[in-house]
SEBAZA-666716 format. One line per field, with one value per residue (C-alpha): residue number from 1; chain; x, y, z. Coordinates in steps of 0.2 Angstrom, whole numbers. Each point is the difference from the previous one (the first is absolute). Layout:
SEBAZA-666716
num: c(NUM|...)
chaine: c(A|...)
xx: c(X|...)
yy: c(Y|...)
zz: c(Z|...)
END
This chain:
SEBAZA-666716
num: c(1|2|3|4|5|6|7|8|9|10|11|12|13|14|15|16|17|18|19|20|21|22|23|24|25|26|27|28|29|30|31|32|33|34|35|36|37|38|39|40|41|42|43|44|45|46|47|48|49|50|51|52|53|54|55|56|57|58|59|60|61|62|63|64|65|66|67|68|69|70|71|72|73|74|75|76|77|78|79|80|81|82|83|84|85|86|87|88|89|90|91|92|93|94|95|96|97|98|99|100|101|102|103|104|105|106|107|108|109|110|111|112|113|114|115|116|117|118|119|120|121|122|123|124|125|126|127|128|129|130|131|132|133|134|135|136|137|138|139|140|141|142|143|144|145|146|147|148|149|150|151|152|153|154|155|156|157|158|159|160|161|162|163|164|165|166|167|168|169|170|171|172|173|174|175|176|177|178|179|180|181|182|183|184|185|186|187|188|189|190|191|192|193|194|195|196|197|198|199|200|201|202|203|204|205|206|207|208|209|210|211|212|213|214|215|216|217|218|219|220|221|222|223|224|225|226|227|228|229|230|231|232|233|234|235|236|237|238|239|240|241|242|243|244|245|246|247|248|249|250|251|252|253|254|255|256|257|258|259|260|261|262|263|264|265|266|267|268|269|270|271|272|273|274|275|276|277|278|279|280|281|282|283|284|285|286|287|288|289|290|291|292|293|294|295|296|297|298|299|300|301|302|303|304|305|306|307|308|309|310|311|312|313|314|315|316|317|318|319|320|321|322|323|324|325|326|327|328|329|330|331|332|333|334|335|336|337|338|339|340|341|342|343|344|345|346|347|348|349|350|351|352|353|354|355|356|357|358|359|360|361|362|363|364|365|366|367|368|369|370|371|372|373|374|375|376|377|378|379|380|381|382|383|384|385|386|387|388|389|390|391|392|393|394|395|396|397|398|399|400|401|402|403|404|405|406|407|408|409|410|411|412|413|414|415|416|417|418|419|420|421|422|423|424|425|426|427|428|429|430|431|432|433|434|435|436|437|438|439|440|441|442|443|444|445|446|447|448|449|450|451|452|453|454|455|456|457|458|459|460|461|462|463|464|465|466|467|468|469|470|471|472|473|474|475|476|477|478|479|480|481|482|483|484|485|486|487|488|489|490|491|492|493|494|495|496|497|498|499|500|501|502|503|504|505|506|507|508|509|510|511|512|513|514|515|516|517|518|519|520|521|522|523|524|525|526|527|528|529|530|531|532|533|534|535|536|537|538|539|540|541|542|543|544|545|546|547|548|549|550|551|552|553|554|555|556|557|558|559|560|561|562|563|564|565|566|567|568|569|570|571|572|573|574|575|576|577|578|579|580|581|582|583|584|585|586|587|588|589|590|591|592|593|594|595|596|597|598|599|600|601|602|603|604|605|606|607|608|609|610|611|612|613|614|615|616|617|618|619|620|621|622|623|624|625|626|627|628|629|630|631|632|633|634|635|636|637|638|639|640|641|642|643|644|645|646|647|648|649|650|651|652|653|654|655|656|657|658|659|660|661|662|663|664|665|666|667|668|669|670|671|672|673|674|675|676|677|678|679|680|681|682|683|684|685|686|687|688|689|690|691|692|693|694|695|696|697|698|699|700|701|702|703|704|705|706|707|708|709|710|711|712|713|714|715|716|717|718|719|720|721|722|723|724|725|726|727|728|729|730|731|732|733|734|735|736|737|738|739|740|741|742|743|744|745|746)
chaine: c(A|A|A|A|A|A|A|A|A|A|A|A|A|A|A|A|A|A|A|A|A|A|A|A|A|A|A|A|A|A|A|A|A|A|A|A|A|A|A|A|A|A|A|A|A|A|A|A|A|A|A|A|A|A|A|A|A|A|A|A|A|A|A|A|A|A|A|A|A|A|A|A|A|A|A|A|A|A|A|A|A|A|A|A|A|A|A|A|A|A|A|A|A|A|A|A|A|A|A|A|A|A|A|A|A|A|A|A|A|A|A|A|A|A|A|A|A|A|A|A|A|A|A|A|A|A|A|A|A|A|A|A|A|A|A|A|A|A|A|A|A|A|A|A|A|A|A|A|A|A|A|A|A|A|A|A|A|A|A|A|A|A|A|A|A|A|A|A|A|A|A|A|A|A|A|A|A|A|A|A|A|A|A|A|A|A|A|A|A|A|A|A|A|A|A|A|A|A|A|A|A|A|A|A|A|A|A|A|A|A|A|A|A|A|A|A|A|A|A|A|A|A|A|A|A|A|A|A|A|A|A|A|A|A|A|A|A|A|A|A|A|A|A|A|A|A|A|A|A|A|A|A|A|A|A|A|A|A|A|A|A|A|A|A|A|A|A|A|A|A|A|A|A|A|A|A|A|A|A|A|A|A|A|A|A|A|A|A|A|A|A|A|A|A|A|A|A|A|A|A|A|A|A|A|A|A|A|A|A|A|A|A|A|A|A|A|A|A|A|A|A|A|A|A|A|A|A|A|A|A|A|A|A|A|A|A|A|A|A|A|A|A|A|A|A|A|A|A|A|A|A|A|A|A|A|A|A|A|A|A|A|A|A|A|A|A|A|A|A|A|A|A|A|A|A|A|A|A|A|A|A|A|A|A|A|A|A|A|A|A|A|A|A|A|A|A|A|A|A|A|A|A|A|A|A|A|A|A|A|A|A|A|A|A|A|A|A|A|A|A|A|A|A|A|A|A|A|A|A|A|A|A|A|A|A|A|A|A|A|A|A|A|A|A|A|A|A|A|A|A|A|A|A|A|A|A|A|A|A|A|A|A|A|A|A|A|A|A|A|A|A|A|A|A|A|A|A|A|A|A|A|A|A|A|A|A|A|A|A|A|A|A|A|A|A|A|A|A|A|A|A|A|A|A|A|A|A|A|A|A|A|A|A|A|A|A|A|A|A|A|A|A|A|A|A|A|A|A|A|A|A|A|A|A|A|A|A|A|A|A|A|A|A|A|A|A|A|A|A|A|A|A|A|A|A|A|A|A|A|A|A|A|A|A|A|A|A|A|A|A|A|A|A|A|A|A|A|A|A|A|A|A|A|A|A|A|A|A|A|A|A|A|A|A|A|A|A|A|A|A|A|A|A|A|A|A|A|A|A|A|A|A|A|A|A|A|A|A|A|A|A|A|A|A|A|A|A|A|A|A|A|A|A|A|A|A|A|A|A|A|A|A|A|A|A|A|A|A|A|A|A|A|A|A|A|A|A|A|A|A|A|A|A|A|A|A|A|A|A|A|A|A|A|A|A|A|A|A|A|A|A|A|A|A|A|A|A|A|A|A|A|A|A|A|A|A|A|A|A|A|A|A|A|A|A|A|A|A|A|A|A|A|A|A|A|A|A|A|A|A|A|A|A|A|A|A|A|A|A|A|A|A|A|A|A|A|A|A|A|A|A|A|A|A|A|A)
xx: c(941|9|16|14|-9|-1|10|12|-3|9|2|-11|8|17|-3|-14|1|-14|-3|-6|4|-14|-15|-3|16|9|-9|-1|20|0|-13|9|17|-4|-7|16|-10|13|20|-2|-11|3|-7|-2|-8|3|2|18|-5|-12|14|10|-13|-6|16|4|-18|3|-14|13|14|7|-6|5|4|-8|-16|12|11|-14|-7|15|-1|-17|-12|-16|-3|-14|-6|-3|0|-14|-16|5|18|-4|0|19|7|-10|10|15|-1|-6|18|8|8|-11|2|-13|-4|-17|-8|-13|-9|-9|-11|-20|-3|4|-8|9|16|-6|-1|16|8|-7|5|19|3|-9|-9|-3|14|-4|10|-9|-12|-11|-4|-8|2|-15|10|9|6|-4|18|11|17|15|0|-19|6|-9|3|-13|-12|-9|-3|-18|-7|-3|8|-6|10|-7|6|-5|-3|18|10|13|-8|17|2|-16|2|18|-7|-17|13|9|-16|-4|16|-3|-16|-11|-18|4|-15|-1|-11|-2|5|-15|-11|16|-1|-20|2|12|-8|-16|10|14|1|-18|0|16|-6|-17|9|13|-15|-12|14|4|-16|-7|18|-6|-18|6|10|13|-4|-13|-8|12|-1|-18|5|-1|8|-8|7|17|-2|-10|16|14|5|0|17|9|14|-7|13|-1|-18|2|9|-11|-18|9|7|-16|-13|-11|-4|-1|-12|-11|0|-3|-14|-11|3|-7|-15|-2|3|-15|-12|7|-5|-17|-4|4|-9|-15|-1|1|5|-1|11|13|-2|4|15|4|-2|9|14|3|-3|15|10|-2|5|14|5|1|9|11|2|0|3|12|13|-5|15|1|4|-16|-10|1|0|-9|4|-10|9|-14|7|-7|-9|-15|-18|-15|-12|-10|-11|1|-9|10|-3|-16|-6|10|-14|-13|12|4|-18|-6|11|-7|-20|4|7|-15|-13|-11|5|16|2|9|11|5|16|7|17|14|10|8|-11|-18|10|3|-18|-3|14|-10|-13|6|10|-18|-7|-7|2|5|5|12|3|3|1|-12|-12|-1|-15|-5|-7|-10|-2|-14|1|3|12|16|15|14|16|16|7|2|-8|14|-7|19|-5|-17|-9|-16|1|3|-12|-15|6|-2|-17|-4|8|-5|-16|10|0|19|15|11|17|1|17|8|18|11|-10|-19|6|4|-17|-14|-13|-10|-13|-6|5|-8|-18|-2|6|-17|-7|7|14|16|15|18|15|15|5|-8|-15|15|-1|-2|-17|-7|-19|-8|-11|-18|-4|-17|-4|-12|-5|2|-1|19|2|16|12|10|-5|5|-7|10|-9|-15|1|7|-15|-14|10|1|-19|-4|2|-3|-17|-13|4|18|0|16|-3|17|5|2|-3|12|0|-15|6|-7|-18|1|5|-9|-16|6|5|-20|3|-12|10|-9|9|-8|12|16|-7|1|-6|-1|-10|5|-11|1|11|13|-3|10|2|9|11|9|14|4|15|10|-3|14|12|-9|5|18|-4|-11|11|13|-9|-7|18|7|1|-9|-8|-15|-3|-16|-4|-13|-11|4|-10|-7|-12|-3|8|17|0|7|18|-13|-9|16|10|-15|1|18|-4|2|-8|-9|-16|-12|-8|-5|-8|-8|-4|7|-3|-7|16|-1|16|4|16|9|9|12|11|15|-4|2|-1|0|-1|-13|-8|-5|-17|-1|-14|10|15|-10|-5|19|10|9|2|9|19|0|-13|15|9|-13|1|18|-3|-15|2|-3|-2|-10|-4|-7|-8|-9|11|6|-2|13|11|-4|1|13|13|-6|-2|-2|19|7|-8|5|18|1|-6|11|14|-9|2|-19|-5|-11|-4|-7|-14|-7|-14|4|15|1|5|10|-2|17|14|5|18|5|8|2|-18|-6|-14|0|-7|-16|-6|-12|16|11|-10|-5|16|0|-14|12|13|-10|2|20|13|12|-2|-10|8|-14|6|-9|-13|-2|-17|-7|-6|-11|-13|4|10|3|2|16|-5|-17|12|12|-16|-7|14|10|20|-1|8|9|20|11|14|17)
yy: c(309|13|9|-10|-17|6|-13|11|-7|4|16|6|16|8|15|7|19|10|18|8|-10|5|-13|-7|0|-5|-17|-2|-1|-10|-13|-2|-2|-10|-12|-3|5|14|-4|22|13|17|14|18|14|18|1|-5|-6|-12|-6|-3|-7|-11|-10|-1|-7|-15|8|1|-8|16|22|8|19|5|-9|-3|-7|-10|-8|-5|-15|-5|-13|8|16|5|18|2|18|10|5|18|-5|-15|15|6|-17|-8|15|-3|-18|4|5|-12|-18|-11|-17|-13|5|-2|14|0|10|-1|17|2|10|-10|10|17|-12|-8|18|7|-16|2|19|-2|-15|2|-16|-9|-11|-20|-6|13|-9|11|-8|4|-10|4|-1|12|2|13|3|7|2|-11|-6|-8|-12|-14|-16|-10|15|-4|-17|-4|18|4|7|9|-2|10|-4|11|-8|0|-6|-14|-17|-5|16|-3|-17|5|13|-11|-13|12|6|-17|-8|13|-7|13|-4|7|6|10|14|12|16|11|-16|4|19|-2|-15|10|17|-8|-11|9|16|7|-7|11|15|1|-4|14|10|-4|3|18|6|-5|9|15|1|-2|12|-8|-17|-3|-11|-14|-1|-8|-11|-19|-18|2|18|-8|-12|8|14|-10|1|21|-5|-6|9|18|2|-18|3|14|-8|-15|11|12|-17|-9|15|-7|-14|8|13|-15|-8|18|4|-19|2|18|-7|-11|11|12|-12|-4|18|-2|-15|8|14|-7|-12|-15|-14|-13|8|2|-21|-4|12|-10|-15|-1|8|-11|-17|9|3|-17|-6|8|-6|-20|7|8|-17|-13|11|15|-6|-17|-11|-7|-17|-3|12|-13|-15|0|-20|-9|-14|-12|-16|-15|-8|8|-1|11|5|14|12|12|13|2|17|6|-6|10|-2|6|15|5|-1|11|14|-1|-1|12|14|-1|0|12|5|-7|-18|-8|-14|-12|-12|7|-8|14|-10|9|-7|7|18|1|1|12|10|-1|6|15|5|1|12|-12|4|-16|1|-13|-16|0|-16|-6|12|12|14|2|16|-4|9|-7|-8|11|11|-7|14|0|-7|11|-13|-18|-12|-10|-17|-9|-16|-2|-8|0|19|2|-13|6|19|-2|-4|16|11|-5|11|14|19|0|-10|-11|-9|-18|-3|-12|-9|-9|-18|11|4|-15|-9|1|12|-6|-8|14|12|-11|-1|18|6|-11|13|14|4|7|-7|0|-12|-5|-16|-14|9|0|16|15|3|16|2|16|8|5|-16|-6|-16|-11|-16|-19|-20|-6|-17|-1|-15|-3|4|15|11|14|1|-2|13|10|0|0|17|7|-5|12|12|-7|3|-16|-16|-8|-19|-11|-20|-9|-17|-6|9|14|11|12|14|13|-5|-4|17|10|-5|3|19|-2|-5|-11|-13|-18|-16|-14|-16|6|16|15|17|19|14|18|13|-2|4|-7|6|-1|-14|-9|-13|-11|-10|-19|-5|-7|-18|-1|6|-11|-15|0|-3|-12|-11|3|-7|-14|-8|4|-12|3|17|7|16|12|14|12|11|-9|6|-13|3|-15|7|0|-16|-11|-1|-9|-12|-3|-3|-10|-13|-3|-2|13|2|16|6|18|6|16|2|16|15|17|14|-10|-14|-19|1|-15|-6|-13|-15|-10|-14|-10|-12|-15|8|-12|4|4|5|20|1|14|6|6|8|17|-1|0|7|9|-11|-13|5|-6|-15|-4|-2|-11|-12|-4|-5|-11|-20|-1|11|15|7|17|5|14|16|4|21|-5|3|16|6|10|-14|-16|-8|-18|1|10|-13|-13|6|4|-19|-9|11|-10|-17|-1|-8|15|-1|17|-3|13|4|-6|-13|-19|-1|-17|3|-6|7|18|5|20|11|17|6|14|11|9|15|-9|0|-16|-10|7|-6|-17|-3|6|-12|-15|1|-6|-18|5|-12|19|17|7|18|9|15|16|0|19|0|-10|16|3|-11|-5|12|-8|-18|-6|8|-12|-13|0|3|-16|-11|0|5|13|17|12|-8|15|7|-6)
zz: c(554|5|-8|9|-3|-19|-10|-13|-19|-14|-8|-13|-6|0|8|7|3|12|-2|16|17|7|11|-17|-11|16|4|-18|-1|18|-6|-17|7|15|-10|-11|-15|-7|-2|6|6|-1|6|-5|11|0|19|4|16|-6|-12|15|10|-12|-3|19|4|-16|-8|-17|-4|-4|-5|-15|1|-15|-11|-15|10|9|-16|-9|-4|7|-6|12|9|11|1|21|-3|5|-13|-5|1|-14|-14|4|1|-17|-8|9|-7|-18|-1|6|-11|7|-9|1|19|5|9|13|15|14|-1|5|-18|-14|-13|2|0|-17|-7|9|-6|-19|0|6|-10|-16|3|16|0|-4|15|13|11|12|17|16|16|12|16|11|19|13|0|-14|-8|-2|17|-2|-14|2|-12|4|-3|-14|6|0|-10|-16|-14|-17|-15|-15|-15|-16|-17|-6|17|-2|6|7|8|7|5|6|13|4|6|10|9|3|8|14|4|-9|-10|-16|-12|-15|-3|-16|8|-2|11|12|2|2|14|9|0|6|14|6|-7|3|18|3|-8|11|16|-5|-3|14|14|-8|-3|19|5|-8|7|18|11|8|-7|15|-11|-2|22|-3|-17|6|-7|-17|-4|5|-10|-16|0|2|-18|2|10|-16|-10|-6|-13|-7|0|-9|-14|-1|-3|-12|-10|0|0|-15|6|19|-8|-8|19|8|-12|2|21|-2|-9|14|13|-8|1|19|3|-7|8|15|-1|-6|14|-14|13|-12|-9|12|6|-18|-1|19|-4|-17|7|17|-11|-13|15|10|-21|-1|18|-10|-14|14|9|-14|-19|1|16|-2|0|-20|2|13|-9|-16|11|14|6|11|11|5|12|1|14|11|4|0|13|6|-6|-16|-6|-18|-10|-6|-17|-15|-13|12|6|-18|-4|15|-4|-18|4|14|-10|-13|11|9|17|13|0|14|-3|15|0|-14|-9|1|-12|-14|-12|6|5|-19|-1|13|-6|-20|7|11|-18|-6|13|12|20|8|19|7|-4|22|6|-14|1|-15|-3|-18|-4|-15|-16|-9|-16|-10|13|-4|-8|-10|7|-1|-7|-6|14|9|8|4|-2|-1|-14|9|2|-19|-7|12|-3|-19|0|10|-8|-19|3|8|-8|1|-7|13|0|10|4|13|4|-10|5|-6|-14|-8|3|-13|-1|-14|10|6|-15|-14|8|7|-20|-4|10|-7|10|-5|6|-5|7|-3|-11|2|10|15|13|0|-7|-7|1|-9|9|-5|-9|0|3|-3|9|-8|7|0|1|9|-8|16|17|8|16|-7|-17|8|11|-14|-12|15|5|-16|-2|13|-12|-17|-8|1|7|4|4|2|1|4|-4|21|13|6|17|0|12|-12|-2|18|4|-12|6|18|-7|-8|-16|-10|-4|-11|3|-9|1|-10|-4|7|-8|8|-11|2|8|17|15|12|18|14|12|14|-5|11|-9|5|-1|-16|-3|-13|16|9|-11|5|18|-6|-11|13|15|-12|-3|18|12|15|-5|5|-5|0|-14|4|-9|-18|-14|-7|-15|-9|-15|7|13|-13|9|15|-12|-9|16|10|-17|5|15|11|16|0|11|-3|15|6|-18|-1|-14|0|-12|-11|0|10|14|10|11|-7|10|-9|6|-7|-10|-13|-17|-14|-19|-10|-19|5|-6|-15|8|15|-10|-3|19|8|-16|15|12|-15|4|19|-5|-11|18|6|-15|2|19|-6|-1|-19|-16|-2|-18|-2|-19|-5|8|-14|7|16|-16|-1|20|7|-7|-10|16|-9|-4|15|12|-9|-3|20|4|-11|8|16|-7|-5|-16|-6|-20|-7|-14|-10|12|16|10|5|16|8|16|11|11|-1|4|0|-14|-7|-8|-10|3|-15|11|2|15|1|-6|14|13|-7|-1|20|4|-9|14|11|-6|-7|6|-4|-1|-15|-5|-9|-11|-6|14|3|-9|16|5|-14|7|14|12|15|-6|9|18|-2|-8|17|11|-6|0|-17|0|-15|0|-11|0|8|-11|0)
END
């Protein structure tokens, strides 16, 4: 929406006065008064000509000749004014009648502002709210104002401990109405952020142009420099004297950056002169996967658009068939588990059809923070450059896996035994699922773990615990405890044995004896000893079978589909979405089985139809705990009722997915009764609706699947985690016949 198309609303404040009509103060004061937020806006600038020029542009209302005269009467100023400049005018200010104004800025140093502020007023005033927008213009002046500048970046409030929280919420608000993503931040975390992000960054390109300057005669040099000179030096073209200002305001924090990069730098030098290769592809590596991560935040985080970046909505239309042949991603247990084994082992494992999902890259991205070279993911390929068992190093801080609960509950097992502490932290969804089941067993052990109330995310683990091996007789199925203990038995002294109540996936005694690894697997027990070694292999990933299940459910309740998926993984602990669907009568033919790296594949033909109700046998819930969501979809197309017991963990996913789905098919018209541990399911016609995702993926592209046998649209909310597991979903989705895609903006 641009400026003009804008609606004005009604005004928040009296009189909104802006100090310094500059880029920032300028679209500030333009934003603010275009919007109708302000009965004034009036500007003050030392400049006479950008007073002048600021009233004939509309950027103000009107310019005051002097700063008293300026804030008489005002009910909020913004400080525009540059960083050195910010001292004077906090003086200037201290001596003026004030009133209940409220006080704000928009500089890149908050803590020398804090102190100047502190210093000239006594005490930093209670209705004073630092801020920082993070966006800017290659033009500047009055004549750049821009009011729809701040639409779509971010801005850093930081309020200290006595700030006004109506004073706050006042100039949140303000900051918001422009389009802005407003977060607070304590103002050292600020200083330190921006040192290391934009401050540091300025200061080396500053640096490297002038020092190449002075080595060369005639700057001969900068003839030869290509793209990535350019491009690495742009920044050296900025401001001097704002510059200036800006490393003299926030040198602590600027020194603390200066002094880590230098560190770094050093051992750059070292490696380099060593010939230490390995050395260097870590350094490589772990920088160009931070770069192309920072590229997403770009895209999606810090200039994402707030409304969309909340609630990312799906449109799925009714109608359509499915034929063809897919090849969905690669398996996500399998990738997460070759990246782990991989690392651990002896030697360069290479991994084949790899998931680039941001689920199994917060796995890759753990492991690099703990010293591992890891090359790619390319096109599903990714080179592990194995450590050994006992090879791993100390993050440089905590562990972030986004979303990814197998990430945390697999990595606490390993790194229980390890000689160094570590933090597990993840995203607003991770850190509300429970951690005890992993947490409780491994303390039997010995390890020491810390998290937060009820056993929630993130987890502290002490390092340099010893453990000690047990049998744990697990009291509800679960492939991620499994895997946990048999990982931290790898390092425990003795023997480490887990029996589980039904069967569960057994990717990790699969893999560890494909890495070499004596596993014993005797009917629901499985047990590993320490002492031995992981070496490195070849693994070839199949692809998912739980992103396989959509296509399969779809093409089941479709008429007139036909649809082939290739390369399914299909180990029998995980083909319970087949059984499950086959006893509802599906129609759904293996061939081409075959065995690679050590799991059975197979292509998959299904085709529409019948489905009729059934009783799920409890022997199959542990098999398709996954897959449960989008066979939710299939039981409301069946003729007849389906009941479902024993799930009682889909409570515990990503979202309790027993009530969401259910919640999304009564929204459908489908009788759908949650219980305890699992749904009853009338099967009957399905009209469209407005549906919640809860930011979990599996629900939002169910709930995709559904529209298929919709008599309206389905509008799916909060789908942006769609990518956690599976990237390319909706190009696959159209590709094969269904009518689902992101809904444009209005």
């Amino acid at each position: 929406m641009t400026q003009g198309e804008r609606v004005q609303q009604k005004p928040v404040i009296d009189r909104l006065v802006v100090v310094g009509l500059g880029l920032i103060g300028g679209s500030f004061a333009k934003g603010l008064r275009g919007l109708g937020l302000c009965n004034e806006v009036v500007g003050y600038d030392p400049n006479p000509e950008s007073r002048r020029l600021a009233v004939e542009l509309g950027v103000v209302d009107r310019c005051a000749e002097t700063l008293e005269e300026a804030c008489r009467g005002a009910n909020v100023i913004q400080l525009a004014a540059p960083i050195l400049a910010m001292e004077r005018l906090l003086e200037q200010l201290s001596q003026l009648e004030l009133g209940d104004a409220v006080l704000t800025d928009v500089g890149s140093a908050k803590g020398n502002l804090v102190r100047c502020a502190t210093r000239v007023f006594g005490a930093m005033p209670a209705r004073f709210v630092p801020g920082h927008p993070i966006a800017g213009s290659e033009r500047s002046g009055v004549t750049a104002a821009d009011g729809t500048l701040f639409q779509r970046h971010k801005v850093i409030l930081t309020p200290v401990a006595g700030t006004d929280t109506q004073a706050l919420a006042l100039v949140n608000r303000l900051w918001t109405a422009l389009g802005a993503d407003v977060e607070h931040m304590d103002v050292a975390h600020h200083d330190e952020v921006l040192a290391a992000t934009s401050h540091l960054p300025h200061l080396l390109a500053f640096g490297l142009v002038d020092s190449l300057a002075k080595r060369h005669e005639n700057l001969e040099i900068f003839r030869y420099a290509a793209g990535g000179f350019r491009d690495f030096t742009r920044i050296a073209g900025s401001d001097p004297v704002m510059w200036h200002d800006i490393f003299l305001a926030n040198r602590e924090a600027v020194l603390a950056t200066l002094d880590d990069f230098r560190s770094d730098l050093d051992a750059l030098r070292t490696a380099v002169d060593e010939g230490d290769g390995h050395t260097l592809l870590g350094v490589f590596t772990r920088a160009r996967a931070a770069r192309e991560h920072f590229s997403k935040i770009l895209a999606r985080r810090a200039y994402v658009d707030v409304m969309h970046s909340n609630d990312l909505i799906f449109l799925a239309n009714p109608g359509g068939s499915l034929t063809g042949q897919l090849r969905v991603p690669g398996d996500k247990s399998i990738s997460h588990r070759s990246i782990m084994l991989g690392s651990l082992a002896e030697g360069t494992t290479e991994v084949e059809g790899f998931l680039e999902g941001e689920d199994a890259l917060a796995t890759i991205q753990a492991f690099r923070d703990m010293g591992v070279v890891i090359e790619g993911p390319n096109q599903g390929r990714v080179t592990v450059h194995g450590v050994g068992l006992h090879g791993l190093q100390a993050p440089p801080g905590p562990i972030y896996l986004g979303n990814s609960g197998t990430s945390m509950r697999l990595l606490a097992g390993l790194l229980a035994a390890q000689p160094f502490d570590s933090t597990l932290s993840g995203d607003a969804s991770l850190t509300k699922r429970p951690m005890n089941r992993v947490a409780n067993p491994l303390r039997e052990m010995g390890a020491v773990i810390e998290t937060a109330a009820e056993g929630r995310p993130p987890m502290t683990i002490r390092g340099g615990q010893k453990l000690t091996g047990m049998h744990y007789d697990m009291p509800m199925a679960s492939a991620q405890v499994k895997s946990c203990l048999l990982l931290a038995g790898l390092y425990a002294e003795g023997k480490t044995s887990v029996t589980e109540p039904a069967p569960t996936r057994d990717h990790t005694e699969r893999m560890l004896q494909g890495f070499g690894y004596p596993v014993q697997v005797q009917g629901s027990t499985a047990a590993v000893e320490s002492g031995h070694k992981l070496s490195a292999a070849h693994i070839e990933v199949p692809a998912d079978i739980s992103s396989a299940a959509f296509f399969m459910v779809a093409a089941s309740i479709a008429e007139g589909s036909d649809v082939t998926l290739e390369h399914v993984g299909i180990n029998p602990t995980r083909t319970g979405v087949i059984d499950i669907l086959r006893l509802m009568g599906a129609d759904i033919e293996l061939f081409n089985q075959r065995e690679v790296g050590g799991e059975p594949v197979a292509d998959i033909r299904v085709r529409a139809a019948q489905l009729k109700g059934i009783e799920i046998p409890e022997a199959l819930v542990p098999l398709a705990i996954d897959e449960f969501p989008v066979l939710f979809i299939a039981a409301a197309c069946a003729e007849g009722r389906t009941v479902l017991r024993g799930a009682e963990e889909l409570r515990v996913k990503e979202s309790d997915r027993i009530q969401v789905m259910a919640d999304g098919l009564q929204t459908l018209g489908v009788k759908a009764e949650p219980t305890p541990d699992g749904i009853v399911i009338e099967g009957g016609p399905m009209g469209g609706g407005e549906v919640w995702a809860h930011g979990d993926h599996r629900i939002a592209m169910s709930f995709s699947v559904a529209a298929l046998r919709a008599t309206a649209p389905i509008r799916i909310h909060d789908c942006a985690n769609v990518a956690t597991s599976f990237p390319n979903f909706l190009a696959l989705a159209e590709r094969a016949g269904m009518r689902v895609a992101v809904e444009e903006a209005s």
